[in-house]
N, CA, C and O atoms as a GROMACS GRO file, in nm:
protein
  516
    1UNK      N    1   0.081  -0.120   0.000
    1UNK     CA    2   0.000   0.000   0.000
    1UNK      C    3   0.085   0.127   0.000
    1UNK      O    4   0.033   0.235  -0.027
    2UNK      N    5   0.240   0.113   0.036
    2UNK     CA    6   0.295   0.228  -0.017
    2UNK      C    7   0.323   0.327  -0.092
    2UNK      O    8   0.379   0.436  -0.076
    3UNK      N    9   0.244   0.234  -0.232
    3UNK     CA   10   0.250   0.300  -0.339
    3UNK      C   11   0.165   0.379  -0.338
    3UNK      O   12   0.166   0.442  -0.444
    4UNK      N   13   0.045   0.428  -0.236
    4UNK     CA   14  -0.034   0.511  -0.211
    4UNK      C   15   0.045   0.619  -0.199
    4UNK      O   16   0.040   0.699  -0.293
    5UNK      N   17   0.142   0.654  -0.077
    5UNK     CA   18   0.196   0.738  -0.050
    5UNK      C   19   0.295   0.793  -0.109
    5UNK      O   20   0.334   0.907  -0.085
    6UNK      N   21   0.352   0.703  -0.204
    6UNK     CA   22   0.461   0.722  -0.340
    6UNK      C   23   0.395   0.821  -0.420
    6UNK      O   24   0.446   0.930  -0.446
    7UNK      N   25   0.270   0.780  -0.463
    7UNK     CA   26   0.180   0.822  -0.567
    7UNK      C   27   0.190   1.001  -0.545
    7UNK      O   28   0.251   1.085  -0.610
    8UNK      N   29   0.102   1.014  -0.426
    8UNK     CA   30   0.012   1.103  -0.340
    8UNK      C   31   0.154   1.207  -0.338
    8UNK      O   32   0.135   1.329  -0.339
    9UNK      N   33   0.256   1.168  -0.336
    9UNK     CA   34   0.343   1.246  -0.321
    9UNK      C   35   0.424   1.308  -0.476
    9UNK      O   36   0.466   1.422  -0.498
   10UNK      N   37   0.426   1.209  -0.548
   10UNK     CA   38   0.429   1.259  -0.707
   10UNK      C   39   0.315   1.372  -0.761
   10UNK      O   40   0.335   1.447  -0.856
   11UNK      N   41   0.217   1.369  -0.695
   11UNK     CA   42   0.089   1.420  -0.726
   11UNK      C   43   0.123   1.568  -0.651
   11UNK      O   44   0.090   1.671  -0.710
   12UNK      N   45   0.163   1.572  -0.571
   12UNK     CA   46   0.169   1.687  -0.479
   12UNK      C   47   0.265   1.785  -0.537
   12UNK      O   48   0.260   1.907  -0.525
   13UNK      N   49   0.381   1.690  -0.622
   13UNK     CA   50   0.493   1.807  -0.700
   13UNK      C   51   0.448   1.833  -0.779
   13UNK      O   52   0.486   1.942  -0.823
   14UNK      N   53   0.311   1.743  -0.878
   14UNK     CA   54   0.264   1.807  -0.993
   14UNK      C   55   0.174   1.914  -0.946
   14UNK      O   56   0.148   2.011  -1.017
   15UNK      N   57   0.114   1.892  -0.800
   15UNK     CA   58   0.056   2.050  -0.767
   15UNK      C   59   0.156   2.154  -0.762
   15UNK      O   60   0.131   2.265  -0.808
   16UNK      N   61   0.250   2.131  -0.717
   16UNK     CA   62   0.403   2.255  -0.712
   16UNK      C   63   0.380   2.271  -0.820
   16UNK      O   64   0.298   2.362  -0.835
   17UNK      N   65   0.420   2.216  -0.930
   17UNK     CA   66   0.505   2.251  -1.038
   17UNK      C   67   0.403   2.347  -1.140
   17UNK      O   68   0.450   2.438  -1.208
   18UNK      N   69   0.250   2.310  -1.137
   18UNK     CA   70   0.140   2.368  -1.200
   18UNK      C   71   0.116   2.485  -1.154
   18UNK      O   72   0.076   2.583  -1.218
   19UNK      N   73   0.146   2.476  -1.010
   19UNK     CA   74   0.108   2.609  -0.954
   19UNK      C   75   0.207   2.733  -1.010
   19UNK      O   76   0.174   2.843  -1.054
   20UNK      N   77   0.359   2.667  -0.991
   20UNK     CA   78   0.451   2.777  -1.037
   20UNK      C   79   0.446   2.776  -1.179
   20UNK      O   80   0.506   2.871  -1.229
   21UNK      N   81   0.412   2.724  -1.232
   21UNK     CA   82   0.359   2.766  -1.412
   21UNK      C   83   0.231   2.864  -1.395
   21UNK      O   84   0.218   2.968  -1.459
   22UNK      N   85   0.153   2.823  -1.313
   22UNK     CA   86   0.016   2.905  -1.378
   22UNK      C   87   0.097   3.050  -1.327
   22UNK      O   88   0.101   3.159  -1.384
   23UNK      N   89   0.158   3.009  -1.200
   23UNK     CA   90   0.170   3.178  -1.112
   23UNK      C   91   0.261   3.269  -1.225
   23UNK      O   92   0.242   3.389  -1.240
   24UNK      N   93   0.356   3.198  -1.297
   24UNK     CA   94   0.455   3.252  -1.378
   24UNK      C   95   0.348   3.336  -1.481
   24UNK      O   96   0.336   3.458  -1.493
   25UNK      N   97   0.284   3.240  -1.542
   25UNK     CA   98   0.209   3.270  -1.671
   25UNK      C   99   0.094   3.356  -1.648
   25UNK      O  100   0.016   3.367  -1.743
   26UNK      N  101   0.065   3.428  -1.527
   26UNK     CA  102  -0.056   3.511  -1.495
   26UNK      C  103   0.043   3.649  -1.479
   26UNK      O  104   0.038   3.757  -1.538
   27UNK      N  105   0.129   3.601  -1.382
   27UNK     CA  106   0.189   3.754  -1.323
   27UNK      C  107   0.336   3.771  -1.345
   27UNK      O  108   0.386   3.869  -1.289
   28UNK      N  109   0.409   3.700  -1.410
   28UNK     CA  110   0.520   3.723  -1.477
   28UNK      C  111   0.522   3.630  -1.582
   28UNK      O  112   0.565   3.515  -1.572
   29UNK      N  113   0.452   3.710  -1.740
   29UNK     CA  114   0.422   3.656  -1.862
   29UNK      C  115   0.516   3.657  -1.888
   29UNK      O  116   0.567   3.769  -1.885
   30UNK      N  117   0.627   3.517  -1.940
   30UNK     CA  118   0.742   3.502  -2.096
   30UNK      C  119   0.696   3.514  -2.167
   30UNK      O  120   0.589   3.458  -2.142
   31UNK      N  121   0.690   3.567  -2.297
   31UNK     CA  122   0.678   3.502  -2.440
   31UNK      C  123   0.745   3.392  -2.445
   31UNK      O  124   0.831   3.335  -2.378
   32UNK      N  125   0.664   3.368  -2.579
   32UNK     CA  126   0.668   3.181  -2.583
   32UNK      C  127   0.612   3.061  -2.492
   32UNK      O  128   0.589   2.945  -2.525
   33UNK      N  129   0.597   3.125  -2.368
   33UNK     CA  130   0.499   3.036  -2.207
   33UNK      C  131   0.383   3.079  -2.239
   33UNK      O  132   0.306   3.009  -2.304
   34UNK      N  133   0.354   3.199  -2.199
   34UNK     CA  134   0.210   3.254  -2.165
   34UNK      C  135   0.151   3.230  -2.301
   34UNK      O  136   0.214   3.283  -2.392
   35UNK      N  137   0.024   3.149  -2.342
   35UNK     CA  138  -0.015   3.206  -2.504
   35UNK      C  139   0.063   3.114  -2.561
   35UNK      O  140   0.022   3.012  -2.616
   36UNK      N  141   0.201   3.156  -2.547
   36UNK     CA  142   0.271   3.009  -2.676
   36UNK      C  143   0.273   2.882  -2.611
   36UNK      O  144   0.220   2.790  -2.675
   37UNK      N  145   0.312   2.860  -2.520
   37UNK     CA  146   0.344   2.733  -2.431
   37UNK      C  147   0.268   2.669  -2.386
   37UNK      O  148   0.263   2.548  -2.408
   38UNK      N  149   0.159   2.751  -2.286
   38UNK     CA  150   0.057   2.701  -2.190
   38UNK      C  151  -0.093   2.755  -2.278
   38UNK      O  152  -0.175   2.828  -2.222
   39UNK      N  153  -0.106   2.720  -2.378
   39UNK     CA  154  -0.222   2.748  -2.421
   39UNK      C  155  -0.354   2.805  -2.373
   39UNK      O  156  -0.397   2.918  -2.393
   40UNK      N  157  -0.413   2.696  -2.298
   40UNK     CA  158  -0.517   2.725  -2.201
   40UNK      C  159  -0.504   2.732  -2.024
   40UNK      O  160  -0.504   2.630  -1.954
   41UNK      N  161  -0.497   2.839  -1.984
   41UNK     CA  162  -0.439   2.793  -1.882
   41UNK      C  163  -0.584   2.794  -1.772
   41UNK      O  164  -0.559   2.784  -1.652
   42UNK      N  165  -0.733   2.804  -1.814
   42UNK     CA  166  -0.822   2.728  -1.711
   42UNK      C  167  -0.812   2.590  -1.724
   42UNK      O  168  -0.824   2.516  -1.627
   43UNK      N  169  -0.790   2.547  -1.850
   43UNK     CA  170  -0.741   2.375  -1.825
   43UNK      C  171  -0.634   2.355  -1.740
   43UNK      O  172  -0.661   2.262  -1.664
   44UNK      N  173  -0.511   2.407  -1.717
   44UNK     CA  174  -0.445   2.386  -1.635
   44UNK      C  175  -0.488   2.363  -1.484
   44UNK      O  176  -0.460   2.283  -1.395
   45UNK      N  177  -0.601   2.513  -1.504
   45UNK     CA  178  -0.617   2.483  -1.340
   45UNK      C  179  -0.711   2.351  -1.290
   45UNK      O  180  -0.734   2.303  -1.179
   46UNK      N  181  -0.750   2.318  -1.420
   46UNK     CA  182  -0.874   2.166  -1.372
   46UNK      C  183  -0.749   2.078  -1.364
   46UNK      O  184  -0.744   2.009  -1.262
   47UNK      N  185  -0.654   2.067  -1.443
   47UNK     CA  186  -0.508   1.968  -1.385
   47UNK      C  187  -0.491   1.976  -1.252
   47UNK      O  188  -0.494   1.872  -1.186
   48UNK      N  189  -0.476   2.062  -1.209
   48UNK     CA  190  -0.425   2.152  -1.090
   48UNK      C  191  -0.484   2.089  -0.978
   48UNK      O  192  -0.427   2.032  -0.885
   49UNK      N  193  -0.654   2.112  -1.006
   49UNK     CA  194  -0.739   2.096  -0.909
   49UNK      C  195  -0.745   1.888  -0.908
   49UNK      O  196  -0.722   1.840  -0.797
   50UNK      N  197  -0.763   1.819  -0.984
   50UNK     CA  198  -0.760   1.679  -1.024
   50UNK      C  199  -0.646   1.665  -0.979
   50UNK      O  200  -0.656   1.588  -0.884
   51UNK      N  201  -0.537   1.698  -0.994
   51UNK     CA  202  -0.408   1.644  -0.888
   51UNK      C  203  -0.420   1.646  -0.783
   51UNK      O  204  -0.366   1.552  -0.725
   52UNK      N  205  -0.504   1.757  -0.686
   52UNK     CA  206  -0.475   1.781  -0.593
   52UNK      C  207  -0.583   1.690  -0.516
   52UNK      O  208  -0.572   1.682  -0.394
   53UNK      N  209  -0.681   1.627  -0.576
   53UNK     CA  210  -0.815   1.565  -0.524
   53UNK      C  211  -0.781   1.430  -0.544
   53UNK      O  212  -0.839   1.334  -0.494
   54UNK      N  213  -0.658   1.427  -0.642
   54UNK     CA  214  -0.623   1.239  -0.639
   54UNK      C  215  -0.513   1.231  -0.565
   54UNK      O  216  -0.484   1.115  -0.538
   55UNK      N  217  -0.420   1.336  -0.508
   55UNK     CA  218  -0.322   1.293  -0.414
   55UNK      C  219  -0.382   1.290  -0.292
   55UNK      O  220  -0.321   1.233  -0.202
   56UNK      N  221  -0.542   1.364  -0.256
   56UNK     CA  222  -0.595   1.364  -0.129
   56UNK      C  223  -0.683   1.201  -0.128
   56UNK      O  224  -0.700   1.148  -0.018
   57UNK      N  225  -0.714   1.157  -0.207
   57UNK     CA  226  -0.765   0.993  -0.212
   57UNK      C  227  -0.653   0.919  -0.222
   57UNK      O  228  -0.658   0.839  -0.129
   58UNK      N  229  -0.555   0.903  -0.284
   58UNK     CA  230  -0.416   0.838  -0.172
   58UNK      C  231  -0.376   0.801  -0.064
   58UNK      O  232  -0.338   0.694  -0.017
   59UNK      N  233  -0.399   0.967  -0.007
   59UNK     CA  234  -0.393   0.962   0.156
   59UNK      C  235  -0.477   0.899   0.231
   59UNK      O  236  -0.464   0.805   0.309
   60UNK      N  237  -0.575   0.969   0.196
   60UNK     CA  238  -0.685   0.892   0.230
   60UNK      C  239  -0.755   0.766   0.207
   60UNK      O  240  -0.864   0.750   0.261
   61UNK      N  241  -0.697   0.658   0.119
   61UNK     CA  242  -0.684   0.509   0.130
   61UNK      C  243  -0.579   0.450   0.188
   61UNK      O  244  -0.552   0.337   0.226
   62UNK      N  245  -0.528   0.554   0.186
   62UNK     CA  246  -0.344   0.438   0.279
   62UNK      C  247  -0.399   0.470   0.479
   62UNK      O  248  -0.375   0.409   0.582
   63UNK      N  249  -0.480   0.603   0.445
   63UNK     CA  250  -0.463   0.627   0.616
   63UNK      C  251  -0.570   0.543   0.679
   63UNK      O  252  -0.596   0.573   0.796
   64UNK      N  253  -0.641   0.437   0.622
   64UNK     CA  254  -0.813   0.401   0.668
   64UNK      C  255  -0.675   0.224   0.752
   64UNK      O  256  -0.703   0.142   0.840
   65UNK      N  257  -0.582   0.236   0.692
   65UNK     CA  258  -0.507   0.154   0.750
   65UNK      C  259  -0.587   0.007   0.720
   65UNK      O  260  -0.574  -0.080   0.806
   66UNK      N  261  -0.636  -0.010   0.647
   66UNK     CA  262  -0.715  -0.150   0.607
   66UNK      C  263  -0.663  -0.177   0.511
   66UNK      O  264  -0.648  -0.091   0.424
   67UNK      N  265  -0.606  -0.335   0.491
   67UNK     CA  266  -0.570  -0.377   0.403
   67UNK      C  267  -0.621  -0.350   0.263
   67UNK      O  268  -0.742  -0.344   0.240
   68UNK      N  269  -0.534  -0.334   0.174
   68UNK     CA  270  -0.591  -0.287   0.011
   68UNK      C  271  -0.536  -0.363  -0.096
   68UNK      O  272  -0.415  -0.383  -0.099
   69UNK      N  273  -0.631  -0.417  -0.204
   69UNK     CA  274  -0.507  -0.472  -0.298
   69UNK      C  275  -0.409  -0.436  -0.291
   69UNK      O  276  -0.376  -0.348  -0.210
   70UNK      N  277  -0.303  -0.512  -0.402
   70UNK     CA  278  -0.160  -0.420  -0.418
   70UNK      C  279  -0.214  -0.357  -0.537
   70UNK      O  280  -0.223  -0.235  -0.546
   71UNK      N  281  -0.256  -0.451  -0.646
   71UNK     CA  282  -0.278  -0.441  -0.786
   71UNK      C  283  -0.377  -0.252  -0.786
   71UNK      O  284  -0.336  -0.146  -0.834
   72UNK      N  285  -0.501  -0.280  -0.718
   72UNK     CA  286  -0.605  -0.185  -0.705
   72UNK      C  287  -0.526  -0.041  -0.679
   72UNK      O  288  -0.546   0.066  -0.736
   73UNK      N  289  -0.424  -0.075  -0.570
   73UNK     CA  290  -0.335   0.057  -0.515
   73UNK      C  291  -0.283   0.071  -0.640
   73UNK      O  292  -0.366   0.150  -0.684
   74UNK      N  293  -0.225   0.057  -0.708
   74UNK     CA  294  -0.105   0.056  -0.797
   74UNK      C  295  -0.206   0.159  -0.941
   74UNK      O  296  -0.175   0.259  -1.006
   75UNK      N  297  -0.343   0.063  -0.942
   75UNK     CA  298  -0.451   0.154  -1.078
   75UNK      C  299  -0.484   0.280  -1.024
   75UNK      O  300  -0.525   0.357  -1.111
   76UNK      N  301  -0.481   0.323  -0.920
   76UNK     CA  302  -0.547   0.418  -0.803
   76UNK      C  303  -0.450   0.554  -0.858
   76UNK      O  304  -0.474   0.667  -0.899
   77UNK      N  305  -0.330   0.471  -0.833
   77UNK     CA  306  -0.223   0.568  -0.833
   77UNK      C  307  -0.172   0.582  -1.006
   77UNK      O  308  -0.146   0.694  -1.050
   78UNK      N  309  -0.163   0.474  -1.082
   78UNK     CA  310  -0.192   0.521  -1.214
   78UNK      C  311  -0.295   0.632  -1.260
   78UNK      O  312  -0.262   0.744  -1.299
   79UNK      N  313  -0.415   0.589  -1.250
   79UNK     CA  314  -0.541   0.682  -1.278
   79UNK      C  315  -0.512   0.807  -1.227
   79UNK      O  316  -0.554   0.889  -1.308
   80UNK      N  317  -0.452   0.870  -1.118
   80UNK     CA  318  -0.450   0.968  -1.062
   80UNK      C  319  -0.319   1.040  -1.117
   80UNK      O  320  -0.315   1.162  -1.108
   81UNK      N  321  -0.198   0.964  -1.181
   81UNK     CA  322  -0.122   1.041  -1.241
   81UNK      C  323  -0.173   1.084  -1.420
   81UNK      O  324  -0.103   1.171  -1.472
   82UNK      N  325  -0.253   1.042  -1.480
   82UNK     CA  326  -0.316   0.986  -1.609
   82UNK      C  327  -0.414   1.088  -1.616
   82UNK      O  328  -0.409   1.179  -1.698
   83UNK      N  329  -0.525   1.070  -1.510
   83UNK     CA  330  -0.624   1.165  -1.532
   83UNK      C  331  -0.606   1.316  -1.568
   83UNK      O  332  -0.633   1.369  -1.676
   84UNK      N  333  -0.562   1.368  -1.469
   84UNK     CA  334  -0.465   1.475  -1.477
   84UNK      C  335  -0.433   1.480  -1.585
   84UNK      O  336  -0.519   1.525  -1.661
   85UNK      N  337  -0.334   1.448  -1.631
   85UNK     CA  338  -0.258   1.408  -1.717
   85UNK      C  339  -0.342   1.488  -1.869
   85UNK      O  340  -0.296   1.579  -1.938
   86UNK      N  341  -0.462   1.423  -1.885
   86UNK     CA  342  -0.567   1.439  -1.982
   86UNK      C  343  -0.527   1.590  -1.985
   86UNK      O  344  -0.452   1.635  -2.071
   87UNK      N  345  -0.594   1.680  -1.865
   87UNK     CA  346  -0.584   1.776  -1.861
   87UNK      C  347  -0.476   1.890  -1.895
   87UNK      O  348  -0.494   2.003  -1.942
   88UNK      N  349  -0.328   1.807  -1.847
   88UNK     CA  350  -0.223   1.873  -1.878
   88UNK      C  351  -0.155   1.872  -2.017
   88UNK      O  352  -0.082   1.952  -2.074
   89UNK      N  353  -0.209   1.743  -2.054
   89UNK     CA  354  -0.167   1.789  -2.218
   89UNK      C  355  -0.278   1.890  -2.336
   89UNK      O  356  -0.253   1.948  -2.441
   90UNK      N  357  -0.414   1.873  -2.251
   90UNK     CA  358  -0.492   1.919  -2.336
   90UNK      C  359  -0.465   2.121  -2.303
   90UNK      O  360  -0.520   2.208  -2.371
   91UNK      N  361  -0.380   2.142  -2.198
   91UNK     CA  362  -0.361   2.293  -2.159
   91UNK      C  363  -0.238   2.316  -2.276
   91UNK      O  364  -0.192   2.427  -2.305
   92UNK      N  365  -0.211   2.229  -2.315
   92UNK     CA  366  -0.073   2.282  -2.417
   92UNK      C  367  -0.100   2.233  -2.569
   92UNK      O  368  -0.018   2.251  -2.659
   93UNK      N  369  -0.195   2.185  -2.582
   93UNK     CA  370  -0.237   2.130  -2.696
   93UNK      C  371  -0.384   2.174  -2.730
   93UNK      O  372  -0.467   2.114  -2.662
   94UNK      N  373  -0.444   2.281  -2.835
   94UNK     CA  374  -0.574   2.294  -2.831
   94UNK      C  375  -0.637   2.235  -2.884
   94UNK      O  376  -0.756   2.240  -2.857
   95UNK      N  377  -0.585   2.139  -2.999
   95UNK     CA  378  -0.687   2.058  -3.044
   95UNK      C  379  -0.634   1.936  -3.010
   95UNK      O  380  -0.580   1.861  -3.092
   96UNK      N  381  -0.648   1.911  -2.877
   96UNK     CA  382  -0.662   1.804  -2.797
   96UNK      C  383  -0.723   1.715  -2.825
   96UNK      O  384  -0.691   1.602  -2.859
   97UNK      N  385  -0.855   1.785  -2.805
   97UNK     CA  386  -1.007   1.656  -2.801
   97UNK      C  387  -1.027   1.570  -2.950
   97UNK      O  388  -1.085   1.465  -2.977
   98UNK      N  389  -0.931   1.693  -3.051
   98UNK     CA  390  -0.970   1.611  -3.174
   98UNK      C  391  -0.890   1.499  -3.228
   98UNK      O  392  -0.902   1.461  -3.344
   99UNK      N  393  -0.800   1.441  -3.136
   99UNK     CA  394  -0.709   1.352  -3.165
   99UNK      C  395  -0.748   1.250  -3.114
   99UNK      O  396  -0.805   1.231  -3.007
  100UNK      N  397  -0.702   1.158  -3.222
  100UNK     CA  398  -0.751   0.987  -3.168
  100UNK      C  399  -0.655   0.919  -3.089
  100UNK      O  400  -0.678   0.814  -3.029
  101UNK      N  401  -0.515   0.998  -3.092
  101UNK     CA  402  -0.425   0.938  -3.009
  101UNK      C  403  -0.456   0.975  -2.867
  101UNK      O  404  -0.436   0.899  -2.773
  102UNK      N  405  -0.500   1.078  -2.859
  102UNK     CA  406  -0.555   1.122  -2.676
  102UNK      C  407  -0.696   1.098  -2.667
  102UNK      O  408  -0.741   1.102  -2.553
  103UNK      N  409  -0.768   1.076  -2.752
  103UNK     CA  410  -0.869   0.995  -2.721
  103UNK      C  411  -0.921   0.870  -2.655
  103UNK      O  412  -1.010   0.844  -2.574
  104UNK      N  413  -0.822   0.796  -2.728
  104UNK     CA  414  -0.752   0.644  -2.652
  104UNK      C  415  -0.689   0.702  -2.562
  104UNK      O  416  -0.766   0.686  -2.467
  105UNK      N  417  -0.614   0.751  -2.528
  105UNK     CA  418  -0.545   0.790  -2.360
  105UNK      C  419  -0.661   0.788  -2.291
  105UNK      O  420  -0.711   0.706  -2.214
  106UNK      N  421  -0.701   0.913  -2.340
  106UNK     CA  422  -0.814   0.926  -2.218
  106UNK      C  423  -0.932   0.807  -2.166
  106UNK      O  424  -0.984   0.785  -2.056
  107UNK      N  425  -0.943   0.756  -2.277
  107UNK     CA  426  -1.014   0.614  -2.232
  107UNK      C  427  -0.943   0.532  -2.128
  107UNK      O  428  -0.980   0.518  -2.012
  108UNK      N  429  -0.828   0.474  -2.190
  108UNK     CA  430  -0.750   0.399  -2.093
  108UNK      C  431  -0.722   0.473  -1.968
  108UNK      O  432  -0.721   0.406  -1.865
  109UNK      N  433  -0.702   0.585  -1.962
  109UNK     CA  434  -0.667   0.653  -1.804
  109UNK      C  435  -0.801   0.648  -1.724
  109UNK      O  436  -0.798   0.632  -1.602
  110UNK      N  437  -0.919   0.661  -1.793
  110UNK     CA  438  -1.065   0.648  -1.717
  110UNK      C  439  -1.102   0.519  -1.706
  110UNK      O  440  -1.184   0.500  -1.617
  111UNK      N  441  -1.060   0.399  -1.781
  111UNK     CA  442  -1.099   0.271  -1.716
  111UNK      C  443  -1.052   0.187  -1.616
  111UNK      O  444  -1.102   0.092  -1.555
  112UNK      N  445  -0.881   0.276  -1.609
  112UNK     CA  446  -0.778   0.228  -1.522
  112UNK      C  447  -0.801   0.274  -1.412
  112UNK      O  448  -0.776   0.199  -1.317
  113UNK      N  449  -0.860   0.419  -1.377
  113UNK     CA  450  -0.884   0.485  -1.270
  113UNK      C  451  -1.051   0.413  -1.228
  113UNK      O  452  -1.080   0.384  -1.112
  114UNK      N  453  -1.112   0.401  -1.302
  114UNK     CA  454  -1.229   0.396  -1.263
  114UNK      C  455  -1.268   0.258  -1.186
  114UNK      O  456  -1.367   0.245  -1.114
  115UNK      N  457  -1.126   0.114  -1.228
  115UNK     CA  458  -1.158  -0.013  -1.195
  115UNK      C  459  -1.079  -0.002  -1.020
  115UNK      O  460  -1.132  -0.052  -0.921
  116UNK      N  461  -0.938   0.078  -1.018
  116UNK     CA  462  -0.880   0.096  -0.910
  116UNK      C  463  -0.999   0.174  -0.851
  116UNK      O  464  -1.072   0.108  -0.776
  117UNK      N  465  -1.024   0.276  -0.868
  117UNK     CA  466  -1.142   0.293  -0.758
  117UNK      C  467  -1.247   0.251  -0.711
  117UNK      O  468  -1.284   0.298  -0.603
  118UNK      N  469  -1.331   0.143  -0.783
  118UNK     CA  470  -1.420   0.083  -0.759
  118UNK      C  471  -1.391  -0.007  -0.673
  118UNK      O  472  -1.463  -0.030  -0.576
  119UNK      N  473  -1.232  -0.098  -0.706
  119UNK     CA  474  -1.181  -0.254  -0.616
  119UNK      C  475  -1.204  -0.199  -0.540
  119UNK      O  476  -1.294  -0.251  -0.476
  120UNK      N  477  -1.132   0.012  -0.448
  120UNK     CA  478  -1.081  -0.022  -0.339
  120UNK      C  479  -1.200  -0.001  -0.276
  120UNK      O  480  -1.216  -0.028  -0.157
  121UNK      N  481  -1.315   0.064  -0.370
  121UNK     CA  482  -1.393   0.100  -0.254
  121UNK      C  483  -1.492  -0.037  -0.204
  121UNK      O  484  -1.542  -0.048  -0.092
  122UNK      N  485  -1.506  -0.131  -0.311
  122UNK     CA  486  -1.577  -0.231  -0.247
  122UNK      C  487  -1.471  -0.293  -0.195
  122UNK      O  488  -1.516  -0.402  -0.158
  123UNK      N  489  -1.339  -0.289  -0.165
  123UNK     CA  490  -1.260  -0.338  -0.066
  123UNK      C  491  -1.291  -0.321   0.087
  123UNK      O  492  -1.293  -0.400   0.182
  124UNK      N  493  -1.324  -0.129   0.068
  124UNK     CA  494  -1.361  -0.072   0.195
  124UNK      C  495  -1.500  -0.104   0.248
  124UNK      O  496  -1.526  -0.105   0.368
  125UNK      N  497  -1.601  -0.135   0.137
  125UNK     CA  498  -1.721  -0.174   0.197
  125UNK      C  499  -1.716  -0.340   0.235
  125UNK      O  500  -1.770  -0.368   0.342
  126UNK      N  501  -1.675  -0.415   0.183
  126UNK     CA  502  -1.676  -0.535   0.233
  126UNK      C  503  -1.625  -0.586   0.348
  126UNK      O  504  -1.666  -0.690   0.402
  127UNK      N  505  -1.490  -0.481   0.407
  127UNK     CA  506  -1.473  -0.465   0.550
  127UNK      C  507  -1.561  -0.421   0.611
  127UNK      O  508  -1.606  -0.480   0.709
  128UNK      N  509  -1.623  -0.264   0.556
  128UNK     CA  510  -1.724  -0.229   0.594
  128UNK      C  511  -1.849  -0.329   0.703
  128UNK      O  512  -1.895  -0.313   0.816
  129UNK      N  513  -1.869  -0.446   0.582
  129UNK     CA  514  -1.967  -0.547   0.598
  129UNK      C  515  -1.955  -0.649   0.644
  129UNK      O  516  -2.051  -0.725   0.651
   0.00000   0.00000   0.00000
């Protein structure tokens, strides 16, 4: 289950690192960043915000201290670097959505996230029960 806290903590520099991009690109514009680089930068902040809500479900499955798959931990923490992910390429890329190569990403990052979250939570309810 460490890889919870491995994860949760990769997740937390991609909140650093987004934050000091957006802060750069609002209030000390480069050319070539602001506009050239970071395209959209309210998509960024849905990256931003999705990092910061999948490194807090990390924590918050490693801290319930109940045994968890390994496998389930491991999609949990995929999905949560991936999901994001969607977001952060689609802030630098505007025609994102119209590509079939991130189309398929985005599928695979939502079925991977969506099966790790489901194991753990009927993990948690079946202790639950």
């Amino acid at each position: 289950m460490e890889i919870l806290l491995i994860g949760a903590v990769l997740m937390i520099f991609a909140v650093l690192a987004s934050a000091w991009l957006m802060t750069f690109a609002k209030w000390f514009p480069i050319e070539g960043i602001d506009g050239g680089f970071l395209k959209d930068y309210k998509t960024m902040v849905r990256a931003h915000v999705d990092f910061v809500l999948m490194a807090l479900f990390c924590l918050a499955f490693y801290a319930v201290k109940i045994p968890l798959p390994v496998l389930a931990c491991w999609l949990v923490v995929i999905g949560g670097m991936t999901n994001p992910g969607v977001f952060v390429i689609a802030a630098f890329d505007p025609n994102f959505w119209d590509k079939p190569i991130w189309k398929a990403y985005t599928i695979v990052s939502f079925a991977i996230t969506t099966i790790g979250f489901v194991w753990v939570g009927l993990t948690l309810l079946n202790f639950a029960l």
